[in-house]
C-alpha positions as CSV (number, residue, x, y, z in Angstrom):
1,X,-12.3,-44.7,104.3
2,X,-13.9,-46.2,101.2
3,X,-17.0,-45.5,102.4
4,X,-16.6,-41.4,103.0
5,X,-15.1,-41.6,99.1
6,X,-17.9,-42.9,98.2
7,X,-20.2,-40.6,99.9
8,X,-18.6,-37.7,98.6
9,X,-18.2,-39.1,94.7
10,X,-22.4,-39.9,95.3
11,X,-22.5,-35.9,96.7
12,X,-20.2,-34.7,93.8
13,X,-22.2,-36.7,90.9
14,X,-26.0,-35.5,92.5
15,X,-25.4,-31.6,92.9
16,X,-24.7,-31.5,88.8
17,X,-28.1,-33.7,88.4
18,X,-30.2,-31.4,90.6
19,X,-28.7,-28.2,89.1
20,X,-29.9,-29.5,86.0
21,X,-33.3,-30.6,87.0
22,X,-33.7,-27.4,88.9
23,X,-32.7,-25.6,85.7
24,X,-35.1,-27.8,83.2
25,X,-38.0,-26.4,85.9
26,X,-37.2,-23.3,85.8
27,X,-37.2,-23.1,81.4
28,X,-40.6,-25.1,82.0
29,X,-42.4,-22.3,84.2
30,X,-40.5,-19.6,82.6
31,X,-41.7,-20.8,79.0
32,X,-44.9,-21.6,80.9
33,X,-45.7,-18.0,82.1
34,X,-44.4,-16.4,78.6
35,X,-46.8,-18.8,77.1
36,X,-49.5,-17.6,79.4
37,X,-48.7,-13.6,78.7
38,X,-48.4,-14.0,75.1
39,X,-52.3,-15.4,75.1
40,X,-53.4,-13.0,77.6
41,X,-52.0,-10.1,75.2
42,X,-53.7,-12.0,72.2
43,X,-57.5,-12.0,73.6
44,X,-56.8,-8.3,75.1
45,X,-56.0,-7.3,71.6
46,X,-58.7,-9.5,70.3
47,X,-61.6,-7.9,72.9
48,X,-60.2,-4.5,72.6
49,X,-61.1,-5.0,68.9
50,X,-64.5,-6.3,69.6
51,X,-65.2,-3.6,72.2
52,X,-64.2,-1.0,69.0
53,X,-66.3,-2.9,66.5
54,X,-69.1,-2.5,69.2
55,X,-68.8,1.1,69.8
56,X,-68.5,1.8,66.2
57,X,-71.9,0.1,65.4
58,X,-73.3,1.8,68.3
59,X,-72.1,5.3,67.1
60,X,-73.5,4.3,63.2
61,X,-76.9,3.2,64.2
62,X,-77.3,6.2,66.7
63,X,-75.8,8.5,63.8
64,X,-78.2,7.0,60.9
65,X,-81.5,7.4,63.9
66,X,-80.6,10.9,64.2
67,X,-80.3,11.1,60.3
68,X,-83.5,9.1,59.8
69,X,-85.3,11.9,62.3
70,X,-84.0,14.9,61.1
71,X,-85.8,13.5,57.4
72,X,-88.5,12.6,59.2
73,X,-88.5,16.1,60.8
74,X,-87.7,18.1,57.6
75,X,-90.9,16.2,55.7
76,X,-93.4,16.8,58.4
77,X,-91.9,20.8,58.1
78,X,-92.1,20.5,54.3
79,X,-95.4,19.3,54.6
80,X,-97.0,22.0,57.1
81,X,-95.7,24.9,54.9
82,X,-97.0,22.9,52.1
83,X,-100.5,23.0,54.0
84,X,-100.1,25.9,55.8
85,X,-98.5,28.2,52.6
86,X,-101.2,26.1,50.2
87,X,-104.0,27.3,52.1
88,X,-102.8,30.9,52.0
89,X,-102.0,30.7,48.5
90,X,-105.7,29.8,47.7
91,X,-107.2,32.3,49.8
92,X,-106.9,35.5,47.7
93,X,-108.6,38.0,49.9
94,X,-105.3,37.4,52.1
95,X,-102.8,39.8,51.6
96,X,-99.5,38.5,53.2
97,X,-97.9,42.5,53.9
98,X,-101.0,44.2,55.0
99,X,-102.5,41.8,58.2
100,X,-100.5,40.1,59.9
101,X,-103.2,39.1,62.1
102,X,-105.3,38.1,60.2
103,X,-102.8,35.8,58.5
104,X,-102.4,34.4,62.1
105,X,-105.8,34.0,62.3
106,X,-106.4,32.0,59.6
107,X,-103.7,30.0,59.8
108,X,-105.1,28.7,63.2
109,X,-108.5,28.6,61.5
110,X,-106.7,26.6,58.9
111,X,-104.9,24.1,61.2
112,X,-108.4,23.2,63.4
């Protein structure tokens, strides 16, 4: 008889200590996989940054190439009225309402 007491006080006192340890792991992975989600949302906030930053610098330099080619476009037009307009300017027996043609003409012979 003393020895099924005994069992049963051994049974009562482990189910309390295994409840508990199964508890403590539990908190553990819990905590654990918390842990892991709050990094995971920390570097996808940090890379969704970086991937802005990225696009944004993209965007700029494509933006300020377009920029530099329009200039670059708008002087080399500046520059063949300047020649083009410069020659007829200097050539007075051109009349600019009369011939048309001849305009044409010697703006081609101008340009060769």
């Amino acid at each position: 008889m003393m020895r099924v007491a005994r069992r049963q006080l051994v049974s009562r006192s482990i189910m309390p200590v295994t409840l508990v340890v199964v508890c403590a792991i539990v908190s553990i992975v819990a905590f654990t996989l918390w842990q892991a989600r709050e990094d995971a949302r920390a570097r996808a906030e940090r890379e969704g940054e970086n991937i802005v930053q990225a696009i944004e610098a993209d965007v700029s330099r494509n933006i300020e190439l377009y920029d530099l080619s329009l200039q670059g476009l708008r002087e080399a037009l500046r520059w063949f009225d300047v020649q083009r307009y410069g020659h007829l300017r200097r050539c007075s027996r051109i009349s600019l309402t009369r011939n048309p043609e001849k305009i044409f003409r010697e703006i081609i012979i101008a340009s060769h």
